[in-house]
KEVEXDO-804699 format. One record per residue (C-alpha): x, y, z; residue in three letters. Coordinates in steps of 0.001 Angstrom, whole numbers, always signed. Layout:
(vexti (X,Y,Z),'ALA')
...
end
This chain:
(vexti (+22123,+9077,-6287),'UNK')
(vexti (+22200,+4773,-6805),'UNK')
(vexti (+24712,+4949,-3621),'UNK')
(vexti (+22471,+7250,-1412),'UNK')
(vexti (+19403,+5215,-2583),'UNK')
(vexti (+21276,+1497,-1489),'UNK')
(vexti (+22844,+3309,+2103),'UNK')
(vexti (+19119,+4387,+2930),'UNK')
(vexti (+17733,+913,+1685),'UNK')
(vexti (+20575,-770,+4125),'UNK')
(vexti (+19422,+1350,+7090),'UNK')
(vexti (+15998,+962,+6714),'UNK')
(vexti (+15170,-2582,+5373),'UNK')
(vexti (+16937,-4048,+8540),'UNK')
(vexti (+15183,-1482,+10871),'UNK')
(vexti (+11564,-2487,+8865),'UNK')
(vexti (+12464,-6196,+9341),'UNK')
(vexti (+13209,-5972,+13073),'UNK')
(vexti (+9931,-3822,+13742),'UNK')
(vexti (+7057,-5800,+11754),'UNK')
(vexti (+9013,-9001,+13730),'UNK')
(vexti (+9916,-7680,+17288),'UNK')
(vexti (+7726,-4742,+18080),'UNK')
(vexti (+4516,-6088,+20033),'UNK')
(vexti (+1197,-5318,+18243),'UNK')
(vexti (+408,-1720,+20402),'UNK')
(vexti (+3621,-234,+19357),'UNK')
(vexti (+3938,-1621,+15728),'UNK')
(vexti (+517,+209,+15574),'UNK')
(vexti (+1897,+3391,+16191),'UNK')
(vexti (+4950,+3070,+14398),'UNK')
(vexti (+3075,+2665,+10936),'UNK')
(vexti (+423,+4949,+12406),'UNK')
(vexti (+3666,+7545,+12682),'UNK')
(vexti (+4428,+6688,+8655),'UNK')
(vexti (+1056,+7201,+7736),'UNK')
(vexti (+426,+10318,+9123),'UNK')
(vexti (+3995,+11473,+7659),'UNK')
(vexti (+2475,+10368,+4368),'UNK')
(vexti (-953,+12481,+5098),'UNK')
(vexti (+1638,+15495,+5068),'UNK')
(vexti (+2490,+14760,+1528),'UNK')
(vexti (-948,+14124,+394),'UNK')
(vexti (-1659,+17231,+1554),'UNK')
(vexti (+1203,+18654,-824),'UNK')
(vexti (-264,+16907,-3487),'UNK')
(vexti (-3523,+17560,-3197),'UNK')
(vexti (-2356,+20594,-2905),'UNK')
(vexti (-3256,+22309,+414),'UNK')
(vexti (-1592,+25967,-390),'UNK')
(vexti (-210,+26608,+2745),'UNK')
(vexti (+2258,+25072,+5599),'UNK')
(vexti (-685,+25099,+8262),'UNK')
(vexti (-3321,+23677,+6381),'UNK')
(vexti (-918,+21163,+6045),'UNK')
(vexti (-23,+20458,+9011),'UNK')
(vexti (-4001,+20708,+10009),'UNK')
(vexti (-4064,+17708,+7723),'UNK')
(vexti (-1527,+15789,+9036),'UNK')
(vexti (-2891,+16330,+12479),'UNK')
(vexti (-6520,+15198,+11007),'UNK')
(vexti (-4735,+12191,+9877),'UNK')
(vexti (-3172,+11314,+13299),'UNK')
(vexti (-6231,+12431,+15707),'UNK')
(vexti (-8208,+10289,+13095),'UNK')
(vexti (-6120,+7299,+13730),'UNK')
(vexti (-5869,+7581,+17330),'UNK')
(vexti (-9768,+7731,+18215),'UNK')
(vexti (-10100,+4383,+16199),'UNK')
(vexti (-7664,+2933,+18358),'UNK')
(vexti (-9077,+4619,+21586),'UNK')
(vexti (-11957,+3692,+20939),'UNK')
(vexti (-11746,-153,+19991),'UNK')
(vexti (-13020,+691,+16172),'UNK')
(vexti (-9318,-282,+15003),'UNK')
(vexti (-11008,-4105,+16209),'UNK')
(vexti (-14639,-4064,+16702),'UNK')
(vexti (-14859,-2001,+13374),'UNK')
(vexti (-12598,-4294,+11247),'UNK')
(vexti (-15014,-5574,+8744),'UNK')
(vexti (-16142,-2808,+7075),'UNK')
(vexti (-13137,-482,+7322),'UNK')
(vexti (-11293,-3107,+4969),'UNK')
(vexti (-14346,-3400,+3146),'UNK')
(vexti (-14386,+276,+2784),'UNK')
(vexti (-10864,+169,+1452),'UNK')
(vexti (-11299,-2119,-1046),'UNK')
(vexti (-13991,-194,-2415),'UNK')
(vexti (-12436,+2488,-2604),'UNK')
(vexti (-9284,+1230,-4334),'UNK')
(vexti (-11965,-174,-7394),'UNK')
(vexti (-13490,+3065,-7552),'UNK')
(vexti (-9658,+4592,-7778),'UNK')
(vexti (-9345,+2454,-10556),'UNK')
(vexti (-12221,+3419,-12117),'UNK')
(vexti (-11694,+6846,-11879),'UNK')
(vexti (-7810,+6382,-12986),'UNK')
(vexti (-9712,+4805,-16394),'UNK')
(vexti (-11989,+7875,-17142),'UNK')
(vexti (-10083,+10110,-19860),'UNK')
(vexti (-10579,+13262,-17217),'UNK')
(vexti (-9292,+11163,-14810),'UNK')
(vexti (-6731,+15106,-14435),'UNK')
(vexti (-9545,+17296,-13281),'UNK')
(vexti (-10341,+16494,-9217),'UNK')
(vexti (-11443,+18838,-6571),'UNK')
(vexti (-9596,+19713,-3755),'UNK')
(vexti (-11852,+19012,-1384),'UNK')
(vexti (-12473,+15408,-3233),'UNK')
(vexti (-8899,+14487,-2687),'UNK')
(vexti (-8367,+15558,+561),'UNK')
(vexti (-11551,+13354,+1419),'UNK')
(vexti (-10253,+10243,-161),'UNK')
(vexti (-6941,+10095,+2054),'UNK')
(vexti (-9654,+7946,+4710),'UNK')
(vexti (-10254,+5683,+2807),'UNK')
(vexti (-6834,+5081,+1114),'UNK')
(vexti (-4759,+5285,+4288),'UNK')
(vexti (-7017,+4241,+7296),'UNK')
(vexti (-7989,+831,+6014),'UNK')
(vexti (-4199,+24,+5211),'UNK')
(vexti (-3351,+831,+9070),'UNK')
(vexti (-6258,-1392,+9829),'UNK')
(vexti (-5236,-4407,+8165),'UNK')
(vexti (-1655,-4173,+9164),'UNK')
(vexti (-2571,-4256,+12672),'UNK')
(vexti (-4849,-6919,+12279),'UNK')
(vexti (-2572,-9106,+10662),'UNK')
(vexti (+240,-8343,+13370),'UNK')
(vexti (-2048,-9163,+15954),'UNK')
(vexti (-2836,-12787,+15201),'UNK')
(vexti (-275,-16552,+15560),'UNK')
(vexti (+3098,-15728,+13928),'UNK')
(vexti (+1648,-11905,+12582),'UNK')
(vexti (+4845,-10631,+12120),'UNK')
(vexti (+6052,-12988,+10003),'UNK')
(vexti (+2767,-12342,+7887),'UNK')
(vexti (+3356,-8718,+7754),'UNK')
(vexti (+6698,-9694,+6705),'UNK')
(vexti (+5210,-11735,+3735),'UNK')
(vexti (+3157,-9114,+2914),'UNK')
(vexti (+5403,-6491,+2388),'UNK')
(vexti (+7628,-8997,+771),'UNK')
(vexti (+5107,-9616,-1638),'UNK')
(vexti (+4368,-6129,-2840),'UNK')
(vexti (+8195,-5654,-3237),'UNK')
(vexti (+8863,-8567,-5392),'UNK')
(vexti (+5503,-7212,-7305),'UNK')
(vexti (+7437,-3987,-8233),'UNK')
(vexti (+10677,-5474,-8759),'UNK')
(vexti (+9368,-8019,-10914),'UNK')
(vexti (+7340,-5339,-12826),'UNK')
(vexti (+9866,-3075,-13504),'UNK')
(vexti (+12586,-5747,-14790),'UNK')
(vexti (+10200,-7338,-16998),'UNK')
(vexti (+8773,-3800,-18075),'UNK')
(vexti (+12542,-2793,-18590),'UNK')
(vexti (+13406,-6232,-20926),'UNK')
(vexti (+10216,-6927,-22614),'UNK')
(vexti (+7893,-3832,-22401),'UNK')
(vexti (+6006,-2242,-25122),'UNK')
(vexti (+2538,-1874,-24528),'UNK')
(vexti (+1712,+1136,-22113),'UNK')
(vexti (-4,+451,-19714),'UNK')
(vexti (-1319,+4028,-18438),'UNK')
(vexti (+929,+6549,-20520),'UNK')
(vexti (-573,+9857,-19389),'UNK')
(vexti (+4,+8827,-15654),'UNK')
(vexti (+2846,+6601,-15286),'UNK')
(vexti (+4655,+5987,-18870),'UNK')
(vexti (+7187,+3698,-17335),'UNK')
(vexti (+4932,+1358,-16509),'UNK')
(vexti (+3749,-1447,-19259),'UNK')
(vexti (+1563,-4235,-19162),'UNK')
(vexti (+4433,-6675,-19662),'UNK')
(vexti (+5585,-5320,-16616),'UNK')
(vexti (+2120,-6447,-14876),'UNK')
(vexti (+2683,-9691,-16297),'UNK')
(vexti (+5789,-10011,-14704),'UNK')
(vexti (+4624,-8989,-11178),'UNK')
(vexti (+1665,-10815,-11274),'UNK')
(vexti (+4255,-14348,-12663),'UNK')
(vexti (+6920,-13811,-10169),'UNK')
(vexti (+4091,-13329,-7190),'UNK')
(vexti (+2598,-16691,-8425),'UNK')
(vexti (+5557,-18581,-7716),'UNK')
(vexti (+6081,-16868,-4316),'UNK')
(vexti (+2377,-17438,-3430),'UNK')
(vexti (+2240,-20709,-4371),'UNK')
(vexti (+5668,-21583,-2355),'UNK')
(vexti (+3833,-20002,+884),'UNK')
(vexti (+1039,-21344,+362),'UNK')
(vexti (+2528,-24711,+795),'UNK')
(vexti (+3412,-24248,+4288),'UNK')
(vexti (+708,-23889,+6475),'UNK')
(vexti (-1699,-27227,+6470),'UNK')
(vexti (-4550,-26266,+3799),'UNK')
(vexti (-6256,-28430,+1609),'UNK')
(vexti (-5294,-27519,-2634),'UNK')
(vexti (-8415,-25472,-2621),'UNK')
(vexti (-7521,-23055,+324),'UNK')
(vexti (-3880,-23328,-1231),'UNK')
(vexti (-5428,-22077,-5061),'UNK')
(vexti (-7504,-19571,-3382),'UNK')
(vexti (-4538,-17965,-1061),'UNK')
(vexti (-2729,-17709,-4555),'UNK')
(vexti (-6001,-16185,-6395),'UNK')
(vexti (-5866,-13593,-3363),'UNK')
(vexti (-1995,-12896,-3698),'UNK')
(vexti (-3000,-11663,-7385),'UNK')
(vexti (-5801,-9451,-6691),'UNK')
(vexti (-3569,-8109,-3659),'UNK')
(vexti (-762,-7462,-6631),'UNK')
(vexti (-2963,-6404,-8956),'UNK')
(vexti (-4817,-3122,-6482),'UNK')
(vexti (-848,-2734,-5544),'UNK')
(vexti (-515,-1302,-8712),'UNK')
(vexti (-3356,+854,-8591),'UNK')
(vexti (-2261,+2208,-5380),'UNK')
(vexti (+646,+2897,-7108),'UNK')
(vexti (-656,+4587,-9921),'UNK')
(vexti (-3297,+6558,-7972),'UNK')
(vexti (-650,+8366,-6347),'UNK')
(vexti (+1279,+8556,-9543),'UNK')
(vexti (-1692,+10347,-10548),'UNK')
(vexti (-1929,+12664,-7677),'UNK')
(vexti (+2016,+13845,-8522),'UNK')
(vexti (+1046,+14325,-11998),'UNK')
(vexti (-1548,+17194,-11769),'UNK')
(vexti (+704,+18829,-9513),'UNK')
(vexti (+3872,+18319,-11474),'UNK')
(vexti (+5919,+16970,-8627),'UNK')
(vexti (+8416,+13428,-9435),'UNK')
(vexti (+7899,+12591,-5571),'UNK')
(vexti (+5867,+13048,-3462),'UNK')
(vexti (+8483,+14407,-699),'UNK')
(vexti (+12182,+14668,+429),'UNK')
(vexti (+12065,+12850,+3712),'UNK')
(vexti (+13723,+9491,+2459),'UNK')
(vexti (+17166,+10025,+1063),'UNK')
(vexti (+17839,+9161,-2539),'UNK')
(vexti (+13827,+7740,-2542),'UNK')
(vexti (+11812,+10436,-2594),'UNK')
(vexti (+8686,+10294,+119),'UNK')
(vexti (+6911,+8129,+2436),'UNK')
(vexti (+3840,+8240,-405),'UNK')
(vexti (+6729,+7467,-2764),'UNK')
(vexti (+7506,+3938,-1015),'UNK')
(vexti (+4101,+3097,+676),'UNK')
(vexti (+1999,+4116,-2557),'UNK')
(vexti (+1609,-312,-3408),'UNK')
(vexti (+1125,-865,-4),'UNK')
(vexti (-1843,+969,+921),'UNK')
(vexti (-4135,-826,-1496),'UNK')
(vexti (-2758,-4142,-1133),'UNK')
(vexti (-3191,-4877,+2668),'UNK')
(vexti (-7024,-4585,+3028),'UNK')
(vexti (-7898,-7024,-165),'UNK')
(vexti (-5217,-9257,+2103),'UNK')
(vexti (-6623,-9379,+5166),'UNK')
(vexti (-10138,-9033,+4048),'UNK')
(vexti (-9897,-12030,+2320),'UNK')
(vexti (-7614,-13805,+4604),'UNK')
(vexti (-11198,-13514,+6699),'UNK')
(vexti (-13700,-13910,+4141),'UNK')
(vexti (-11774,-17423,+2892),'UNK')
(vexti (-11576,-18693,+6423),'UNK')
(vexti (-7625,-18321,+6219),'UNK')
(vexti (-6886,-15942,+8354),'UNK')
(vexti (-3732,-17086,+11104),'UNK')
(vexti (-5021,-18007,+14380),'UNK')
end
């Protein structure tokens, strides 16, 4: 399994890298449109939609849904309040991942909630690729979030011992969060050193970095949670050796939106 999982990882970190960097902003858009709506077919496993058509209705949903934004200039002219909307709803996921029936959720409910968690992610990807040196910013991005989970589990692994949501996720500790959130200190703090800010725009690009981190990991355990009531490990086959695409995208659909949006909000935002 650890040499299927480091063959996929060598064909598709490479392939990742080259996209976010060489694809122009149009077709990157599609291309993580594509892996969303791939991931809207395992939501709807999760959520669970009983049979194969209603899950590929989903799916469909997801992609028609992503399409008419673009189509229709919302992707741009809509911006704003799409990542607002995600960041919402990524606190009210964590809210609802605190309540001690966080287990009991409607179909209907969850099936409703893959807007908000996947259409503001697209959004702020795009957005992001779109401006001065975008790919490279992607690139951070992404690089970010991974260096959050590595760091999480290798402190978790060494020094863990408090829980940190045991009915959920009982790998994960808070030592582990403590690592992530170190580790993307030092990273953020080494960026933010390269582009020509004064130290307050430099402390406030770090401040965002954490709260980025930080909603990573309730992306993360959100669809943890979704797995759980249906007593699945992954959320799909389609990745060798890693599971799904919600497996590998679950940190990255909360982080992007509190990234961009307050990439805007703070006036840092690449030109």
């Amino acid at each position: 399994m650890l040499r299927l999982r480091l063959i996929t990882a060598m064909v598709l970190v490479p392939l990742v890298v080259w996209g976010v960097l060489a694809l122009p902003t149009p077709t990157f858009a599609a291309a993580v449109a594509a892996v969303l709506v791939l991931g809207a077919w395992e939501w709807a496993r999760l959520i669970p939609l009983p049979v194969l058509p209603l899950r590929l209705g989903f799916a469909l949903l997801a992609a028609v849904l992503l399409y008419a934004l673009w189509d229709s200039g919302w992707s741009v002219t809509a911006r704003e309040p799409l990542l607002l909307a995600g960041v919402v709803w990524w606190l009210l996921a964590l809210a609802w991942l605190t309540r001690a029936d966080w287990s009991r959720g409607r179909m209907l409910v969850k099936g409703l909630v893959a807007a908000p968690a996947l259409v503001p992610a697209w959004i702020a990807l795009i957005a992001l690729h779109g401006t001065g040196q975008g790919g490279y910013w992607v690139l951070y991005l992404l690089v970010l979030v991974w260096v959050a989970d590595s760091a999480a589990y290798f402190s978790g692994r060494r020094f863990g011992r408090r829980k940190l949501a045991p009915r959920i996720s009982p790998g994960k500790t808070w030592e582990g969060v403590a690592g992530a959130l170190l580790a993307c200190t030092l990273l953020a703090t080494a960026v933010s050193l390269v582009p020509a800010w004064s130290g307050r725009q430099q402390l406030l690009f770090v401040l965002l970095n954490l709260v980025a981190v930080a909603l990573s990991i309730v992306g993360d355990l959100f669809i943890s949670a979704l797995k759980r009531q249906v007593g699945v490990k992954d959320s799909g086959r389609l990745i060798p050796g890693h599971g799904g695409v919600l497996d590998r995208i679950d940190s990255l659909l909360a982080a992007p939106p509190v990234f961009v949006g307050g990439l805007l909000y703070l006036g840092l935002m690449p030109d």
